[in-house]
N, CA, C and O atoms as a DFTB+ gen file, in Angstrom:
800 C
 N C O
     1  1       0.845      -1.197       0.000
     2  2       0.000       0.000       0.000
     3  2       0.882       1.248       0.000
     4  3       1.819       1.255       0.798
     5  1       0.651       2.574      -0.998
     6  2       0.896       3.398      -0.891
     7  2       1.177       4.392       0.489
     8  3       0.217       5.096       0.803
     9  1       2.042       4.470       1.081
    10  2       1.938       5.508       2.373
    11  2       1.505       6.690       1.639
    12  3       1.901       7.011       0.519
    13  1       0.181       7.663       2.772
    14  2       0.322       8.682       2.374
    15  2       0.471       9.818       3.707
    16  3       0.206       9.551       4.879
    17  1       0.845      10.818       3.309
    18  2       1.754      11.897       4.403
    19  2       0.681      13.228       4.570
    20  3       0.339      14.135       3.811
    21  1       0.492      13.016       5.353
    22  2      -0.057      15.029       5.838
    23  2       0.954      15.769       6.164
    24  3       2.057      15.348       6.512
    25  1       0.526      17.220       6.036
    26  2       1.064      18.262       5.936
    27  2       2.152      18.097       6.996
    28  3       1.823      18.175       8.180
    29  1       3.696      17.827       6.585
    30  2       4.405      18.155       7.702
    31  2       5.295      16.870       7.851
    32  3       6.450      16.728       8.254
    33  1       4.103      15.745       7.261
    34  2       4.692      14.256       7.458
    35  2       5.915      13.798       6.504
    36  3       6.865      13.107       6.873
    37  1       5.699      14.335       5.163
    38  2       6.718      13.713       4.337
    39  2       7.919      14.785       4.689
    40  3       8.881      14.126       4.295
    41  1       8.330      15.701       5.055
    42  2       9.544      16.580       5.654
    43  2      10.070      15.518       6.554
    44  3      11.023      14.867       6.125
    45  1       9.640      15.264       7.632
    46  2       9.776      14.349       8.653
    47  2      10.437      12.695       8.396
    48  3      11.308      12.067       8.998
    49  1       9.451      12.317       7.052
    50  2       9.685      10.941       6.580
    51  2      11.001      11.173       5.959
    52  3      12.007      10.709       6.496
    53  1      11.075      11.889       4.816
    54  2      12.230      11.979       3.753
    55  2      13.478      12.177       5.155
    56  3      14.331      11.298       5.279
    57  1      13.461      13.430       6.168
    58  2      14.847      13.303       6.729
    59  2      15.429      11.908       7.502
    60  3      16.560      11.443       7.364
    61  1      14.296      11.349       8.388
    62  2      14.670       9.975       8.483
    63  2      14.994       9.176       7.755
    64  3      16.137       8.831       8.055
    65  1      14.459       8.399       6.525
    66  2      14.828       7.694       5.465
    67  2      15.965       8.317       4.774
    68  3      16.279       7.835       3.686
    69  1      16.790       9.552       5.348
    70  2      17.972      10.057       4.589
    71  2      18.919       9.309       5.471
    72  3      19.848       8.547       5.201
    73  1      18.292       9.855       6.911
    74  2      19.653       9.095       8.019
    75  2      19.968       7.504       8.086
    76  3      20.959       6.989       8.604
    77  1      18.829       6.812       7.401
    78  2      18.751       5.370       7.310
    79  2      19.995       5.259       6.036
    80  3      21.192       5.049       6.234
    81  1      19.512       5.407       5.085
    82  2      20.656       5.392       4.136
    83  2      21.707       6.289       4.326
    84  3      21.422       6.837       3.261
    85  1      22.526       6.843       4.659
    86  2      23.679       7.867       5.642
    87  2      24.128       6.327       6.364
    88  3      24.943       5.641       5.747
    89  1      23.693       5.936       7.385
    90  2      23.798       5.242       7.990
    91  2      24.386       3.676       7.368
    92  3      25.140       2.861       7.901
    93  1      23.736       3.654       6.102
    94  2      24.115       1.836       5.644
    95  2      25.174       2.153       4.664
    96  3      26.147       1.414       4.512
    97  1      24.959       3.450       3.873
    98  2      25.966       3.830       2.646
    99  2      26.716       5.014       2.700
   100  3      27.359       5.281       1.685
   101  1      26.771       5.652       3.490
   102  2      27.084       6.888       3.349
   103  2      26.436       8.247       2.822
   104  3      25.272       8.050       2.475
   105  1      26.791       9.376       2.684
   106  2      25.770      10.154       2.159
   107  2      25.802      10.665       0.799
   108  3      25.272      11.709       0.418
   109  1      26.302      10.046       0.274
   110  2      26.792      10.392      -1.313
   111  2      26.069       8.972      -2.438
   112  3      26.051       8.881      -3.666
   113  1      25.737       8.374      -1.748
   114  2      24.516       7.176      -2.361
   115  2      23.304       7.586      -2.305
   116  3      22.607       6.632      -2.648
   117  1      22.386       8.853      -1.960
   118  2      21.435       9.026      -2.214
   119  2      20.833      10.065      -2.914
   120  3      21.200      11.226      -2.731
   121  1      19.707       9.696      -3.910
   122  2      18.830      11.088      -4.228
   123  2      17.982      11.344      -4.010
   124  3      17.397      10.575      -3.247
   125  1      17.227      12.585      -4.472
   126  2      15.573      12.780      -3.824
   127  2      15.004      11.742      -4.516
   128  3      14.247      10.948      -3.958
   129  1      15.417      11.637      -6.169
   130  2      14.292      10.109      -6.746
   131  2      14.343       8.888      -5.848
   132  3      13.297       8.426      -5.391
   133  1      15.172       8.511      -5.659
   134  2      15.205       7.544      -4.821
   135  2      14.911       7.521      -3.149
   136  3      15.054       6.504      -2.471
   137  1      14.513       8.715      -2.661
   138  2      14.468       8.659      -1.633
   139  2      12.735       8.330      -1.246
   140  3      12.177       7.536      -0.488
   141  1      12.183       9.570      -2.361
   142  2      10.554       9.288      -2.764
   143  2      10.230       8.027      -3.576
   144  3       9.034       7.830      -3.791
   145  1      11.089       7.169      -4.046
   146  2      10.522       5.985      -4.509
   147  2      10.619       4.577      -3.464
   148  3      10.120       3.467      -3.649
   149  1      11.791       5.272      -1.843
   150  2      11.508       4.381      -1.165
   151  2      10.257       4.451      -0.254
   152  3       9.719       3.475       0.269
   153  1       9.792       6.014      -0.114
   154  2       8.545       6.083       0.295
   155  2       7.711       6.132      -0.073
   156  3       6.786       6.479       0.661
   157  1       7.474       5.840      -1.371
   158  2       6.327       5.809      -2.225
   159  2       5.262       6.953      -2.536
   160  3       4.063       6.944      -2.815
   161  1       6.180       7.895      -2.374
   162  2       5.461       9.387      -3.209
   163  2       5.982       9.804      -4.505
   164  3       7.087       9.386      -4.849
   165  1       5.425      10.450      -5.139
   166  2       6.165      10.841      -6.369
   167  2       7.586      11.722      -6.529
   168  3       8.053      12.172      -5.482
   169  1       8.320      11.999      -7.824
   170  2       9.648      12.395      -6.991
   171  2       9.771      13.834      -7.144
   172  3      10.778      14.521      -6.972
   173  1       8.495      14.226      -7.523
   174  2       8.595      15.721      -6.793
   175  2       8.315      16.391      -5.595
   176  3       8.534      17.562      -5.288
   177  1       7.606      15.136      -4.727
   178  2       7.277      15.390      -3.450
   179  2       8.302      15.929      -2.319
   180  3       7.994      16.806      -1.512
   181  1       9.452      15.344      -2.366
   182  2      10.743      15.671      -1.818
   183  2      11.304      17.067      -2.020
   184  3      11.722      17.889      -1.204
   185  1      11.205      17.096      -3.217
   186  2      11.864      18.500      -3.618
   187  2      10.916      19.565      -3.396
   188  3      11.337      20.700      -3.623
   189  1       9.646      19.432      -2.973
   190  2       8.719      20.771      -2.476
   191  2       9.069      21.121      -1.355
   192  3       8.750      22.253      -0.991
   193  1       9.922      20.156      -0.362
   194  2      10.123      20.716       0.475
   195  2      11.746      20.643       1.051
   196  3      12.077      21.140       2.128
   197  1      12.405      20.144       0.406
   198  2      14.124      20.435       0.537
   199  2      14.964      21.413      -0.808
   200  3      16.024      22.038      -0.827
   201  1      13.897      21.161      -1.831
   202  2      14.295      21.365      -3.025
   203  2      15.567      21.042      -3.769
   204  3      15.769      21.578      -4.859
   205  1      16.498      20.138      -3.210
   206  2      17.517      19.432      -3.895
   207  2      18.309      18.286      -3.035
   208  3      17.762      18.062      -1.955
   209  1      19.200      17.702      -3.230
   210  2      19.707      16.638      -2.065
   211  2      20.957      17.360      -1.178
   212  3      21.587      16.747      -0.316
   213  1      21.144      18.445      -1.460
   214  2      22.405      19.453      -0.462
   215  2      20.888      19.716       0.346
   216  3      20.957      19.802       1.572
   217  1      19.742      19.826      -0.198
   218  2      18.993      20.527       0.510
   219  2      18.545      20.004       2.013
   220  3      18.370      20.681       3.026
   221  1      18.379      18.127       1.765
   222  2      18.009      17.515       3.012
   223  2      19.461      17.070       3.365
   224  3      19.465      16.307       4.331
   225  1      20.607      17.315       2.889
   226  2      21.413      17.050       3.874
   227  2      21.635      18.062       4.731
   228  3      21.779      17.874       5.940
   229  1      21.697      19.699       3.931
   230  2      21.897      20.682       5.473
   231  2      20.311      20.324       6.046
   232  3      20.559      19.897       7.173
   233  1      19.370      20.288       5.938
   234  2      18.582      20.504       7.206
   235  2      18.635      18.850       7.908
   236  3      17.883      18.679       8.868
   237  1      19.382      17.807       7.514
   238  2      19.771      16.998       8.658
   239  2      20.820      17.310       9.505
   240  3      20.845      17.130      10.723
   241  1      21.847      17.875       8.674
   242  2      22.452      18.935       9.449
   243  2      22.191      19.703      10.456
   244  3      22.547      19.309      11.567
   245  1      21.658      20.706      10.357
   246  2      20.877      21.488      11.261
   247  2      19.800      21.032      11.966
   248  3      19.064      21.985      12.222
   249  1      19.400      20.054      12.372
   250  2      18.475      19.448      13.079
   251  2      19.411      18.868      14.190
   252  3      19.298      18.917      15.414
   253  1      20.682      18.118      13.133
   254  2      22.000      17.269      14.387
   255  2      22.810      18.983      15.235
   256  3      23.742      18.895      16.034
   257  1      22.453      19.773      14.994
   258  2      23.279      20.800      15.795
   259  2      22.206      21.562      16.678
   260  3      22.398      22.319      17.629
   261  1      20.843      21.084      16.005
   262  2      19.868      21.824      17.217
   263  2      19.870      20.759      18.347
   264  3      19.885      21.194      19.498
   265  1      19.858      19.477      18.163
   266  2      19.626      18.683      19.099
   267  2      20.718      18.603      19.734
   268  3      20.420      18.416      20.913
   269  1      22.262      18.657      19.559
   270  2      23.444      18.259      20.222
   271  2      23.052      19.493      20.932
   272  3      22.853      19.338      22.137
   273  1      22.879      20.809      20.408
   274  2      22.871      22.186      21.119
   275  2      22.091      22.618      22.347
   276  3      22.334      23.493      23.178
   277  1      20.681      21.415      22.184
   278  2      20.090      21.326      23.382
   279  2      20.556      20.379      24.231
   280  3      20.512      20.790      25.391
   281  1      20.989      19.270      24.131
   282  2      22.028      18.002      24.929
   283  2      22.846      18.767      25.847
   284  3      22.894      18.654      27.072
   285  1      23.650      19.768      24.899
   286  2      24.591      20.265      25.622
   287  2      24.381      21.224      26.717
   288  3      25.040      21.183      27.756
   289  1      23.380      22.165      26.458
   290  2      22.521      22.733      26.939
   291  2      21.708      22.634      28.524
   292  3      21.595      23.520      29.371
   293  1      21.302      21.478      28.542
   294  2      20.617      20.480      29.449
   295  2      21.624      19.813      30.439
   296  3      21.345      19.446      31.580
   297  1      22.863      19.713      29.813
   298  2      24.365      19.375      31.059
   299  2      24.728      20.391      31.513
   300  3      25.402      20.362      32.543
   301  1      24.435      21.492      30.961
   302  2      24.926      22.478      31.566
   303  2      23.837      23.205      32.707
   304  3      24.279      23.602      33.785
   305  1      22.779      23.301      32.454
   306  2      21.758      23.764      33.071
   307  2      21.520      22.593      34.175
   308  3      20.926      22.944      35.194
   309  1      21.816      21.609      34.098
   310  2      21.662      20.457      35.257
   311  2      22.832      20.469      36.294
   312  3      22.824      19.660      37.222
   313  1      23.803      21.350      36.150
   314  2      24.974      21.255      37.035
   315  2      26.215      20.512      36.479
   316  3      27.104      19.958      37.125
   317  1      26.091      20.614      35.282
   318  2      27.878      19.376      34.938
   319  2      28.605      20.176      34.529
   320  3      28.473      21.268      33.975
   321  1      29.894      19.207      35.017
   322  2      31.664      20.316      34.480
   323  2      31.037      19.952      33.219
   324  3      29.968      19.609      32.714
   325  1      32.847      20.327      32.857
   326  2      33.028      20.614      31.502
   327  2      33.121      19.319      30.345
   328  3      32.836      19.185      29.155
   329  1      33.728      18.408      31.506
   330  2      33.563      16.714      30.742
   331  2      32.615      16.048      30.991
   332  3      32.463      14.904      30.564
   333  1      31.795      16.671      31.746
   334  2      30.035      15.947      31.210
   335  2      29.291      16.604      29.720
   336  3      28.360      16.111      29.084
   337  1      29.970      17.731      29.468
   338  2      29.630      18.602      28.175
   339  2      30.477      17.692      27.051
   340  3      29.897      17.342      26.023
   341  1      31.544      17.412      27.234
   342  2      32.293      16.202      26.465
   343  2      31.788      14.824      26.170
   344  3      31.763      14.311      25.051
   345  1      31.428      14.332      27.180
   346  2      30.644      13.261      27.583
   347  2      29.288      13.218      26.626
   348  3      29.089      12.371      25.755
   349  1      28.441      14.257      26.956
   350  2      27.292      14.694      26.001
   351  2      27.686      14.713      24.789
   352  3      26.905      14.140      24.029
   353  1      28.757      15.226      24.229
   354  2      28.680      15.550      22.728
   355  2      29.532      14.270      21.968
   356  3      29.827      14.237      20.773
   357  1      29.840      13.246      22.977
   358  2      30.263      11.593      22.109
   359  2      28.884      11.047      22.433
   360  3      28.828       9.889      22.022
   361  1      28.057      11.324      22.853
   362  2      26.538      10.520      23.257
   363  2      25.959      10.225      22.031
   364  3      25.521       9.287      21.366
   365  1      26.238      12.033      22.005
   366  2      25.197      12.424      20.808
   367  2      25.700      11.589      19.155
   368  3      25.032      11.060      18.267
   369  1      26.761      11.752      19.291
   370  2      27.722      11.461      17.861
   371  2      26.837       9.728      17.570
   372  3      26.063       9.301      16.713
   373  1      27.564       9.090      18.947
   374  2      27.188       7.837      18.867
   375  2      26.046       7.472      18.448
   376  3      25.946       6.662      17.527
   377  1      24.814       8.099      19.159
   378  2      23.315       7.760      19.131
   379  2      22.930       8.497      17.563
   380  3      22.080       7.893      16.908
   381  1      23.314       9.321      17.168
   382  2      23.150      10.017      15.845
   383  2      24.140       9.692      14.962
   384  3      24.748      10.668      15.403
   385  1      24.805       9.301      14.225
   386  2      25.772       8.693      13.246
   387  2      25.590       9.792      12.003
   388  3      26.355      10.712      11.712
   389  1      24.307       9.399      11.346
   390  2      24.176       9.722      10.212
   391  2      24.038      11.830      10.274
   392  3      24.406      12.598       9.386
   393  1      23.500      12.138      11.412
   394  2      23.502      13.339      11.818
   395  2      24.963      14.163      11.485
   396  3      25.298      15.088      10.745
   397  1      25.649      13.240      12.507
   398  2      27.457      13.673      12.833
   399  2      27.711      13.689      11.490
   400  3      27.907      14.792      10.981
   401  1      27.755      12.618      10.736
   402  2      28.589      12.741       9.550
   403  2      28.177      13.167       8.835
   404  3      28.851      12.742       7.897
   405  1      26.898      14.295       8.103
   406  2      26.778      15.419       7.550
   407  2      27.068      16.676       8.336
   408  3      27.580      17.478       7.555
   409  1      26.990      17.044       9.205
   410  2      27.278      18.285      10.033
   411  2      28.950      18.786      10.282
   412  3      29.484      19.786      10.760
   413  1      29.250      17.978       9.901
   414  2      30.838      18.122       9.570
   415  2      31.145      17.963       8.689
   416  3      32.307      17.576       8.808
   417  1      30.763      18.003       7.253
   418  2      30.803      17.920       6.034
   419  2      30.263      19.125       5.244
   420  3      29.169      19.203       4.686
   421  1      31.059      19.880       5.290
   422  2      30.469      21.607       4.609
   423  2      30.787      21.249       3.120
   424  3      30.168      21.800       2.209
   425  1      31.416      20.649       2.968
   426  2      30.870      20.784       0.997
   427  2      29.945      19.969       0.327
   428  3      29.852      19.615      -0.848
   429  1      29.156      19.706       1.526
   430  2      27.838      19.057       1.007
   431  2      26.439      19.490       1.173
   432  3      25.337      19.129       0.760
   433  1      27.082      20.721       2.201
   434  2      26.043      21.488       2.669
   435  2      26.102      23.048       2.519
   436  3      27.060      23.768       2.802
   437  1      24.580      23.518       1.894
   438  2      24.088      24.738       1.940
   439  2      24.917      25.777       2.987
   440  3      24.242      26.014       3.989
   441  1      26.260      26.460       2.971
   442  2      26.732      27.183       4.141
   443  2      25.644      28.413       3.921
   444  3      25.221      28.666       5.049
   445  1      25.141      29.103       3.160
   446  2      24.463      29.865       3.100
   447  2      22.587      30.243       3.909
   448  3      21.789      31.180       3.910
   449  1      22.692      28.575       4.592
   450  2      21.293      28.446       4.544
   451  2      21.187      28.977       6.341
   452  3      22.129      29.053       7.129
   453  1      20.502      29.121       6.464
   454  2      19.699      30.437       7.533
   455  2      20.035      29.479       9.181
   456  3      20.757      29.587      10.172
   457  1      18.906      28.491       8.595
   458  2      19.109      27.736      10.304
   459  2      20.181      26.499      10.265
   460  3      20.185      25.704      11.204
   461  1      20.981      26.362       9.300
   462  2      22.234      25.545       9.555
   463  2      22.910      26.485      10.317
   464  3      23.431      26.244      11.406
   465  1      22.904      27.657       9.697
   466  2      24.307      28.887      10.593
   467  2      24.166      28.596      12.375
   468  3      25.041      28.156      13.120
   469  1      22.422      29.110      12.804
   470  2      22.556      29.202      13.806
   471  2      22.379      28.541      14.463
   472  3      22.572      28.801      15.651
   473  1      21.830      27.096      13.983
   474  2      21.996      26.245      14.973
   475  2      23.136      25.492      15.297
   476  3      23.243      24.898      16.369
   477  1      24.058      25.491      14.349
   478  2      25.821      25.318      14.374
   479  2      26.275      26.883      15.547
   480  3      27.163      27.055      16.383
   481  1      25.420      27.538      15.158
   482  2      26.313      28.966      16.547
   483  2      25.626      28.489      17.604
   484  3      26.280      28.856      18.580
   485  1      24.788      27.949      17.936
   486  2      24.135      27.641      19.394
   487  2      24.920      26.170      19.736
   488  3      24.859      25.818      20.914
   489  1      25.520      25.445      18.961
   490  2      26.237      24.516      19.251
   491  2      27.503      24.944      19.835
   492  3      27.893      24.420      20.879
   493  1      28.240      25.941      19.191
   494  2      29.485      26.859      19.112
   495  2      29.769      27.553      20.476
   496  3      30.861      27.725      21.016
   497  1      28.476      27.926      20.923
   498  2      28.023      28.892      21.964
   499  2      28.196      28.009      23.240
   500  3      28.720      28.385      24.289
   501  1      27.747      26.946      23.019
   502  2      27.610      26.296      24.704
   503  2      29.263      25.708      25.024
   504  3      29.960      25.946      26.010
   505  1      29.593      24.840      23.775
   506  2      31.274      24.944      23.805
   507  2      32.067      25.690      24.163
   508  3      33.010      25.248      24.818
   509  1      31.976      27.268      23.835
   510  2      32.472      28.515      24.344
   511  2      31.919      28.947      25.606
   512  3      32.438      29.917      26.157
   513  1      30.976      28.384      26.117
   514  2      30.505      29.033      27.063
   515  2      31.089      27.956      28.195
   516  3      31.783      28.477      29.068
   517  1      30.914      26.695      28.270
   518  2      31.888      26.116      29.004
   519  2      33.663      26.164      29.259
   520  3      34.241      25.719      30.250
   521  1      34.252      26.783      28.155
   522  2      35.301      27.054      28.584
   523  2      35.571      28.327      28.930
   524  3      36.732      28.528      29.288
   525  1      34.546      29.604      28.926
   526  2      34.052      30.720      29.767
   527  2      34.204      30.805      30.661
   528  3      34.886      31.703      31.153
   529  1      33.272      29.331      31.693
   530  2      33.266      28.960      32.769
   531  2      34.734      28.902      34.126
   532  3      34.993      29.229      35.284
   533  1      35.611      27.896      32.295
   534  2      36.517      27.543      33.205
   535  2      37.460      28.710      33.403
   536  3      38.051      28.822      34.477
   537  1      37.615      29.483      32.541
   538  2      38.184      30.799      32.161
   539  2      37.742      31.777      33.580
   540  3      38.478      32.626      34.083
   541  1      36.755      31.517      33.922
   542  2      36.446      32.174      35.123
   543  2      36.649      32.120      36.489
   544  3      36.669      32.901      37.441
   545  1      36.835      30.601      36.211
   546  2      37.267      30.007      37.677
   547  2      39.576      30.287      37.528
   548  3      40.396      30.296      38.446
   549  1      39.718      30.395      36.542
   550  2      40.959      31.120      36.308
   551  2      41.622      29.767      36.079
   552  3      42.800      29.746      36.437
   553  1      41.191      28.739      35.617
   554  2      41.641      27.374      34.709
   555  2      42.196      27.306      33.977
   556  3      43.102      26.475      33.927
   557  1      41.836      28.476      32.661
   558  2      42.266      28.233      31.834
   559  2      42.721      30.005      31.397
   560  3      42.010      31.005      31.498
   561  1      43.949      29.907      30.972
   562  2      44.667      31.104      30.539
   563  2      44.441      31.566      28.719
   564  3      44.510      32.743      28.368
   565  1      44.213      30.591      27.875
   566  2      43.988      30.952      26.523
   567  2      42.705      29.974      26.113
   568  3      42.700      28.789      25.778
   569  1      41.365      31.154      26.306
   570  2      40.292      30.362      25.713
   571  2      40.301      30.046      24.488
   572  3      40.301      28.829      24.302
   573  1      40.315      31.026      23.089
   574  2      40.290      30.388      22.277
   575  2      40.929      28.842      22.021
   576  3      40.251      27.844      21.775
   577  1      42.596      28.898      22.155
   578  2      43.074      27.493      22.375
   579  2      42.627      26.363      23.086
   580  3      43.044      25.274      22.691
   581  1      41.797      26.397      24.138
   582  2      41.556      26.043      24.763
   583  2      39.952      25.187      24.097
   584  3      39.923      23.957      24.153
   585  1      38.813      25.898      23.551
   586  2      38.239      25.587      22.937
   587  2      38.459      24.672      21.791
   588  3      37.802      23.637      21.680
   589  1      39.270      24.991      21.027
   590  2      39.708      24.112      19.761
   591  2      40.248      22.539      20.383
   592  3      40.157      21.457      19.804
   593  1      40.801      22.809      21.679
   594  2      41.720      21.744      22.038
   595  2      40.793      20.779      22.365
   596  3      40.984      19.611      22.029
   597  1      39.698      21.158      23.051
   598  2      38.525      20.691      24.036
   599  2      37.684      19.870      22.639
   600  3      37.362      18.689      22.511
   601  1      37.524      20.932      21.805
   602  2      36.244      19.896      20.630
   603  2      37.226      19.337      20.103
   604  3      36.645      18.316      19.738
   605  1      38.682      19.145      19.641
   606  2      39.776      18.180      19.004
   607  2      39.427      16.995      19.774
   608  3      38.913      16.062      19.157
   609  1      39.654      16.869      21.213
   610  2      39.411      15.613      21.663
   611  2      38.224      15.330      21.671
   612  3      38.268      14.448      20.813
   613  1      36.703      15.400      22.096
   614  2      35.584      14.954      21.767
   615  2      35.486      14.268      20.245
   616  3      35.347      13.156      19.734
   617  1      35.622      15.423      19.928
   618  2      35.000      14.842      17.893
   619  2      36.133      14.069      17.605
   620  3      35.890      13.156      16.816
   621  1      37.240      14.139      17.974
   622  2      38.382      12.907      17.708
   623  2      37.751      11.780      18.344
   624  3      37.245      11.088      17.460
   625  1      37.534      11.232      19.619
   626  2      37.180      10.230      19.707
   627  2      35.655       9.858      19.696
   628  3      35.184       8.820      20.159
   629  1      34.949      10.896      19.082
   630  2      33.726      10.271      18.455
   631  2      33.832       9.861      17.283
   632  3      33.311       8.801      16.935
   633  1      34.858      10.995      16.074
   634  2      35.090      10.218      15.346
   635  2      35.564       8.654      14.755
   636  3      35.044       7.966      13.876
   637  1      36.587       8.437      15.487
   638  2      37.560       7.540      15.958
   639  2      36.738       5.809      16.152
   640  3      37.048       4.695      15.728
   641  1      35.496       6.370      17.077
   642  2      34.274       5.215      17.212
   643  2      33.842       4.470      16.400
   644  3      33.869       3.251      16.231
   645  1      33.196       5.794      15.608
   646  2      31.804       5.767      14.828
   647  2      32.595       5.153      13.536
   648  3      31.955       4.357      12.848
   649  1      34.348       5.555      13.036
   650  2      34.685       5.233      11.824
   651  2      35.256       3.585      12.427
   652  3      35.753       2.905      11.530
   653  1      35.221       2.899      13.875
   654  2      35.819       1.738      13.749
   655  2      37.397       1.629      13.966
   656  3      38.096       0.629      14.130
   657  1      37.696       2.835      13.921
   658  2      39.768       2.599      13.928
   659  2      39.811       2.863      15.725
   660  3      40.943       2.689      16.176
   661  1      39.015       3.153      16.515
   662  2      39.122       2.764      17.627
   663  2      39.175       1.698      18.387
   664  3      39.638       1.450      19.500
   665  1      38.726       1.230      17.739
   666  2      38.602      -0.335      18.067
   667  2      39.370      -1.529      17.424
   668  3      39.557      -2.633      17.936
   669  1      39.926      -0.928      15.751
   670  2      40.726      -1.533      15.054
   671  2      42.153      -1.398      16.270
   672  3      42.805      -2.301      16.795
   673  1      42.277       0.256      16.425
   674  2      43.918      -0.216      17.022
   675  2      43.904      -0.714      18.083
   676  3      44.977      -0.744      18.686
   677  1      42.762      -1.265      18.692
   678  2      42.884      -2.020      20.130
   679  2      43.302      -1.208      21.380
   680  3      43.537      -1.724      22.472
   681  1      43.387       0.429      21.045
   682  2      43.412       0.910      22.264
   683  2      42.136       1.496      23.351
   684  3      42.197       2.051      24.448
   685  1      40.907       1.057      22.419
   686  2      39.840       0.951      23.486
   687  2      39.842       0.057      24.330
   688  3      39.272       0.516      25.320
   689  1      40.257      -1.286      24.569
   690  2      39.680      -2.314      25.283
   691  2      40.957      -2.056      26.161
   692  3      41.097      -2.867      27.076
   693  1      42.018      -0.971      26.041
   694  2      43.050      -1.122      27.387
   695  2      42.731       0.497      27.767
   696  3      43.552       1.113      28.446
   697  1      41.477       1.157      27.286
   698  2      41.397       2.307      28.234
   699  2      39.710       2.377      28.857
   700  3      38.773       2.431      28.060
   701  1      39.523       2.370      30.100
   702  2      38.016       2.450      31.115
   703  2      37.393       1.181      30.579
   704  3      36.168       1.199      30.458
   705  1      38.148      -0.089      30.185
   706  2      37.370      -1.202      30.152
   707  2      36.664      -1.005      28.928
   708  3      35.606      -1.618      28.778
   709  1      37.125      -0.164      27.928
   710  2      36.345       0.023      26.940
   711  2      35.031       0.650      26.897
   712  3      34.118       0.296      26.151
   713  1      34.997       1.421      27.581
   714  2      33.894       2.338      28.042
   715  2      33.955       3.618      27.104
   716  3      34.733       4.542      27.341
   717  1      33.163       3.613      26.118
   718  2      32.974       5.034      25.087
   719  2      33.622       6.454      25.983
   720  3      34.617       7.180      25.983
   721  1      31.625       6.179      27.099
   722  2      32.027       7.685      27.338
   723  2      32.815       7.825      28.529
   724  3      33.158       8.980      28.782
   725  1      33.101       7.127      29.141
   726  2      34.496       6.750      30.494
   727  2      35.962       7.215      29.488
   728  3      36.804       8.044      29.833
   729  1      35.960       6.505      28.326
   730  2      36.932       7.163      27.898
   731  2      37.230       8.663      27.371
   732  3      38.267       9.290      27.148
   733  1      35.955       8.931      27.280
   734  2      35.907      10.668      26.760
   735  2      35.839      11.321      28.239
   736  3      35.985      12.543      28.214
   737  1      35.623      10.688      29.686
   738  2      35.627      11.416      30.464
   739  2      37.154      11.805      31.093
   740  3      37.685      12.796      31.595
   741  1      37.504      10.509      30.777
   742  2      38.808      10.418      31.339
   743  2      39.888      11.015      30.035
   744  3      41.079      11.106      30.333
   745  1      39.507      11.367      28.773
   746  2      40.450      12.171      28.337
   747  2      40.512      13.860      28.382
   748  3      41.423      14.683      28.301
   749  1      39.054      13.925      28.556
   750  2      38.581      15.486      28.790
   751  2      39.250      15.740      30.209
   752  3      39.596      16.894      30.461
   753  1      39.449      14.769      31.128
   754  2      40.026      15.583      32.241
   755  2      41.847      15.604      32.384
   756  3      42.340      15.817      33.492
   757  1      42.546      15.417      31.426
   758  2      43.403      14.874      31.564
   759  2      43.934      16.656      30.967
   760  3      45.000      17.244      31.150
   761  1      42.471      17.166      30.108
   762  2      43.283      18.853      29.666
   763  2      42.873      19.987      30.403
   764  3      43.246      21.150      30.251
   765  1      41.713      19.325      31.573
   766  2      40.893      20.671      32.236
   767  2      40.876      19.301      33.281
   768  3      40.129      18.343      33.080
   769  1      41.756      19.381      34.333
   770  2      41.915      18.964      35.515
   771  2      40.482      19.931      36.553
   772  3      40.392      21.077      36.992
   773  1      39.853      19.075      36.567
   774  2      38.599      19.522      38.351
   775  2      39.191      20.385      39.623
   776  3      40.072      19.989      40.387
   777  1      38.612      21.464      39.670
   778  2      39.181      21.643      41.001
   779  2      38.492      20.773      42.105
   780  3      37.750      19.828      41.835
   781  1      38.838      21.222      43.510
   782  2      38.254      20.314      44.399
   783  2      36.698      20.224      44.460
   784  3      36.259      19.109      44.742
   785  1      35.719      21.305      44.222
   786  2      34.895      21.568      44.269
   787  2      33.887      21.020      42.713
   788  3      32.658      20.952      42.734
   789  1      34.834      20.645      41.336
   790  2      33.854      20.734      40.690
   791  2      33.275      19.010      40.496
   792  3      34.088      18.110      40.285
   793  1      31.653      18.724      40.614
   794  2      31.919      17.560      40.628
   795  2      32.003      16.710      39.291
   796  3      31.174      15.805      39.206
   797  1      32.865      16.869      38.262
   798  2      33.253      16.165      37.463
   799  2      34.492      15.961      38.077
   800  3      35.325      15.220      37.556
């Protein structure tokens, strides 16, 4: 039987059925024809509302930076250092795959487009704003550096996961028992040492 979509539904359908294939092939195996012929609408249905295939990859894009942006958001507003904000953003990588690996891929995506910008700056923002933090407590002497250094290790070892060479070089199973985010906790603190008080 034909699926059919109300107002709102096939936006919704097409970005999932993008992250499904992202997920088995990568993101360079799919088009809008094919994306509407796995859902069984016609193949202009897709394009009324992404209008090309850069089109549903930035707004999967920008959907993976609104949601990491609230993740991150939510550790912070709940009371966590700075490597529970680390912690959060390999969660996210992990549990989202197909998300991560367009959102870090700018030549596949619309840089021009409105809510990729800012929901990549509200991602940008809580990152900066945690090493603000530490900047305040007088931790850290060069924020900018300090920032770059902080998302190098996260997105390194989310990357690192999600592509399998973590596990190829066998140095997960001799660090936290092989524990994902034990290991992102324990590398995030190894560059922003806790004072006595913070409880990370």
């Amino acid at each position: 039987m034909t699926p059919t979509y109300h107002h709102g539904d096939l936006r919704r359908a097409v970005l999932d059925r993008a992250a499904e294939v992202i997920a088995d092939e990568g993101p360079g195996l799919f088009s809008l024809r094919s994306l509407a012929a796995d859902l069984g609408v016609s193949h202009a249905a897709p394009r009324h509302h992404f209008g090309s295939r850069k089109g549903v990859l930035t707004a999967l894009a920008a959907e993976g930076f609104t949601v990491l942006a609230e993740q991150l958001r939510e550790v912070r507003e709940t009371g966590g250092g700075f490597a529970d904000v680390g912690v959060a953003y390999v969660r996210f990588a992990v549990a989202h795959p197909s998300h991560f690996e367009v959102m870090f891929a700018p030549k596949l995506l619309d840089q021009n487009d409105a809510a990729l910008s800012d929901a990549r700056e509200l991602t940008f923002a809580e990152l900066r704003g945690g090493v603000q933090a530490l900047e305040n407590e007088g931790r850290v002497a060069d924020p900018p550096a300090a920032v770059l250094a902080a998302w190098s290790i996260v997105h390194g070892i989310a990357t690192l996961a999600l592509s399998g060479n973590l596990d190829a070089s066998a140095l997960r199973s001799h660090v936290a028992e092989g524990d994902l985010l034990e290991i992102t906790r324990r590398s995030a603190l190894l560059l922003f040492r806790p004072s006595t008080d913070d409880p990370s």
